[in-house]
VOSE-58004 format. One line per 5 residues: number of its first residue (from 1); their letters; for each residue x, y, z of C-alpha. Coordinates in nm, 3 decimals, decimal comma. Each point is the difference from the previous one (the first is absolute). Layout:
NUM = A = X/Y/Z; ...
//
This chain:
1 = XXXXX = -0,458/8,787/-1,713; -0,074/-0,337/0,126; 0,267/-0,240/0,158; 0,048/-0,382/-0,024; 0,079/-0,176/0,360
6 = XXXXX = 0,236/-0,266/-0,129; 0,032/-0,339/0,176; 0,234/-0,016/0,286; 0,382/-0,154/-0,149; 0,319/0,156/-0,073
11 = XXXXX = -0,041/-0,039/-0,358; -0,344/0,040/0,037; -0,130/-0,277/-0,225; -0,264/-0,262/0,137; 0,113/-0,229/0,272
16 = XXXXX = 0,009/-0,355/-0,127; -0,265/-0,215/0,095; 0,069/-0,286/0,214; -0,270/-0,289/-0,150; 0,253/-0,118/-0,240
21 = XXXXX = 0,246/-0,128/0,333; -0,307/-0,121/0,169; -0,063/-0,200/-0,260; 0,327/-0,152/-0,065; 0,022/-0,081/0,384
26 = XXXXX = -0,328/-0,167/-0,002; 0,093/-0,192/-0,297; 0,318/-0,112/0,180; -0,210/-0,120/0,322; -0,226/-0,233/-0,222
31 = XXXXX = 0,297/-0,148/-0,154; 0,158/-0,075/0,349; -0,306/-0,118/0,157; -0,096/-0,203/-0,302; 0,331/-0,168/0,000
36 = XXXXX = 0,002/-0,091/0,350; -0,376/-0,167/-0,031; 0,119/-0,207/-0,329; 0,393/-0,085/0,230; -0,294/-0,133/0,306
41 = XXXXX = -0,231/-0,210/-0,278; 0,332/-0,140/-0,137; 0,146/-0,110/0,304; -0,297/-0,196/0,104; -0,086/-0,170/-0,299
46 = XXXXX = 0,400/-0,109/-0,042; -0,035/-0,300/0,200; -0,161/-0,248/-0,123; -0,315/-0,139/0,152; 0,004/-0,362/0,111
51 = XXXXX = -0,344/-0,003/-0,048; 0,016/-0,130/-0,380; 0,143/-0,345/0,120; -0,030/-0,323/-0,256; -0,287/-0,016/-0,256
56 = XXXXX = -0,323/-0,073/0,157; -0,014/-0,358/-0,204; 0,260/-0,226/0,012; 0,025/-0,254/-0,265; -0,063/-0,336/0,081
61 = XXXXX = -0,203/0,071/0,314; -0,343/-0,006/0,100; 0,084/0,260/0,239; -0,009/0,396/-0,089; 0,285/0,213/0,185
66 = XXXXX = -0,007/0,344/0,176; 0,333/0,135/0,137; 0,135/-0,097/0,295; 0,117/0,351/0,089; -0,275/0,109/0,254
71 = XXXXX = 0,042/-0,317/0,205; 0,385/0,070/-0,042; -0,043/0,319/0,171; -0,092/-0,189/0,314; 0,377/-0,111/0,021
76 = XXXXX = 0,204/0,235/-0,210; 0,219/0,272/0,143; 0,330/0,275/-0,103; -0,098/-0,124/-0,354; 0,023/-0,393/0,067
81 = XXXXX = -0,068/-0,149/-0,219; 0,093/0,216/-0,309; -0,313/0,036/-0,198; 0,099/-0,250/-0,270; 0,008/-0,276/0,215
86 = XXXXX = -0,363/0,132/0,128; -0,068/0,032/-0,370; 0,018/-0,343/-0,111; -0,200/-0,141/0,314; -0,367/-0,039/-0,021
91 = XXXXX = -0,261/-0,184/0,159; -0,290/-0,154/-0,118; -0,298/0,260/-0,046; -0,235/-0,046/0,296; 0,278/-0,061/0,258
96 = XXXXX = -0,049/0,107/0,379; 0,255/0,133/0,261; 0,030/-0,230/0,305; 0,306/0,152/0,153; 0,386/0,068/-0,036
101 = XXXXX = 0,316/-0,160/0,199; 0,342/0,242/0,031; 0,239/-0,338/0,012; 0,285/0,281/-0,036; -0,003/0,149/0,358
106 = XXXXX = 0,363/-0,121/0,066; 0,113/-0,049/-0,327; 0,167/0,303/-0,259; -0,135/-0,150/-0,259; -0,413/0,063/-0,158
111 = XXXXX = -0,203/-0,307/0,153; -0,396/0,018/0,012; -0,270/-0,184/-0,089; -0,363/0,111/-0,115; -0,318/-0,264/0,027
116 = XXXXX = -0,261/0,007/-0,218; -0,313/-0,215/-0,068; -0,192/-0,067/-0,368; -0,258/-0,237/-0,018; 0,111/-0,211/-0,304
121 = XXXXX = 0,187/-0,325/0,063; 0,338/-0,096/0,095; 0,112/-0,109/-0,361; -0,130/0,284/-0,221; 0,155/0,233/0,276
126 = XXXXX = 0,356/-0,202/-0,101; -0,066/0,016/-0,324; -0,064/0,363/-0,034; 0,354/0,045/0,186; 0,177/-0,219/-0,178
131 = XXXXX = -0,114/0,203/-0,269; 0,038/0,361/0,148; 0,293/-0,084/0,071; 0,116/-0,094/-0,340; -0,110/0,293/-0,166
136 = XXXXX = 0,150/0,212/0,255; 0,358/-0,118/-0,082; 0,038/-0,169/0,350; 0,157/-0,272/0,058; -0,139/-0,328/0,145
141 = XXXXX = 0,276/-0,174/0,242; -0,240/-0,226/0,175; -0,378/-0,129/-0,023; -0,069/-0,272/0,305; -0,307/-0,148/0,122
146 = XXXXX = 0,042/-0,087/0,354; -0,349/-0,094/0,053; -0,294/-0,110/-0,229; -0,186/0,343/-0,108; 0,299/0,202/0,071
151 = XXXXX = 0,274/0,130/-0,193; 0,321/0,200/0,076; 0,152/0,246/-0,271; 0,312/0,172/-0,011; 0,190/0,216/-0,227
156 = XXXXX = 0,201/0,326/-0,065; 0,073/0,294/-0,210; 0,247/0,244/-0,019; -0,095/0,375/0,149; 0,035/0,329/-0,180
161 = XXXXX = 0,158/0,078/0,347; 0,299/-0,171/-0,093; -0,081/-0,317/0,254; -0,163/-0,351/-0,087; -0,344/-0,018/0,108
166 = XXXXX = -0,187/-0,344/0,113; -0,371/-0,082/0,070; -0,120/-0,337/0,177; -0,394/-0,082/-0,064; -0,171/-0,239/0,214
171 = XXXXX = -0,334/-0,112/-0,135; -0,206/-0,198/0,237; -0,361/-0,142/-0,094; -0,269/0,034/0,220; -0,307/-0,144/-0,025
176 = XXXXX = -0,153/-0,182/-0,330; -0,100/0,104/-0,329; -0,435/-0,089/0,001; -0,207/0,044/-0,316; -0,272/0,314/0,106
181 = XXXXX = -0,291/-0,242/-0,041; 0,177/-0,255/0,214; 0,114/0,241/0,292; -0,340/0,131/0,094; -0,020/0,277/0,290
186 = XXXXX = 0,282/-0,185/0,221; 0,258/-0,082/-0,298; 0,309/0,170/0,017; 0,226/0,062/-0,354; 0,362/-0,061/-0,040
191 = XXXXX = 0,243/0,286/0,192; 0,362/-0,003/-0,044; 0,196/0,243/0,247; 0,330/0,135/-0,143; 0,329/0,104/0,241
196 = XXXXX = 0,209/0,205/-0,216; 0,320/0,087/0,166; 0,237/0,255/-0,199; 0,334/0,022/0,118; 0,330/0,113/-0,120
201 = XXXXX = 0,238/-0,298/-0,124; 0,302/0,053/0,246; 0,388/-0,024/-0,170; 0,098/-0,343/0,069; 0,397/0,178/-0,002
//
C-alpha cells in the first residue's frame, strides 16, 4: 500500500506563494520613485527663465535685441531684481561686458550698474531704447542730452515684487560712423557704450 507525503501545513493544503506581494510592493516602489522624479522636474521648470527676455526685433529700430539677463547676472542677487523687471530689459544683439559698479554698498536699497559696449551709433542705440522701453510698459521720466553724442534715459516700472523698479541708461558715442570703403585698415566704426544702472525706486514717505 503506497503512502502520499503531504506538504508540510496544518491544514495541509499548498502554502501560498509569495510573487503576488512581491509584485504589488514593486509596483508601489515605481509609483513612489516615479512621483518623486516628476515632484524634482516640476520644481525646476516652475520658475520661469529670464532667459526669454523682449522679442529679438524691436519695431522701429535698426537694432536686433537679445536679453539682458546674462549681463544682469553680473549684478543681481537674493532675487533682485525680480525676473520681470530682468524680463523686459534687453540689449542690443552683439553687446559686450565691460564691467559692473555695486553703488549700493551703504545703501538698503538695490543700486548697480552694468556697462556694456555695441558698435552701432549713439542715436540708433537711443532709439532702440526709447523703443524697448515702450514696448516694455516702462515708463520714460526723463531723456537729457548733456553733451553732443550723448544721451541720458530714465524710467520705471512697477515689480512683481510688490516695489517700483527704475533703470537709468547712459549712452555715450565714441568714435565716428566711416563708410567701409572710406575707413580703410586704420578706420574705426561708430561704438556707443551703455551704463545701465537698475535700482529699486525708494518710498519717498
Amino acid at each position: 500500500m503506497s503512502t502520499t507525503t503531504r506538504p508540510s501545513g496544518a491544514s495541509g493544503r499548498p502554502s501560498p506563494s509569495l510573487k503576488p506581494a512581491l509584485v504589488i510592493v514593486l509596483i508601489a516602489l515605481v509609483i513612489v520613485v516615479g512621483g518623486a522624479a516628476l515632484a524634482l522636474v516640476g520644481t525646476s521648470s516652475a520658475r520661469p527663465s529670464a532667459s526669454r527676455g523682449p522679442a529679438s526685433v524691436v519695431p522701429g529700430s535698426k537694432l536686433r535685441a537679445q536679453s539682458a539677463a546674462l549681463l544682469i547676472a553680473h549684478i543681481a542677487s537674493a532675487g533682485e531684481p525680480p525676473l520681470d523687471v530682468i524680463d523686459s530689459l534687453a540689449v542690443p544683439a552683439g553687446s559686450s561686458y565691460l564691467g559692473k559698479t555695486d553703488l549700493d554698498s551703504r545703501l538698503d536699497v538695490f543700486n548697480r550698474r552694468v556697462e556694456i559696449s555695441i558698435n552701432a551709433p549713439e542715436a540708433e542705440v537711443k532709439t532702440f531704447y526709447l523703443k524697448l522701453l515702450s514696448e516694455q510698459k516702462w515708463v520714460t521720466n526723463s531723456i537729457t542730452s548733456p553733451n553732443t553724442g550723448s544721451t541720458e534715459i530714465l524710467a520705471q516700472r512697477n515689480g512683481s515684487d510688490g516695489y517700483q523698479w527704475g533703470v537709468g541708461l547712459n549712452l555715450t558715442g565714441v568714435g565716428a560712423l566711416v563708410a567701409p570703403a572710406l575707413a580703410g585698415s586704420g578706420g574705426s566704426a561708430a561704438k556707443t557704450t551703455i551704463s545701465m544702472t537698475i535700482y529699486q525706486v525708494e518710498d519717498a514717505s
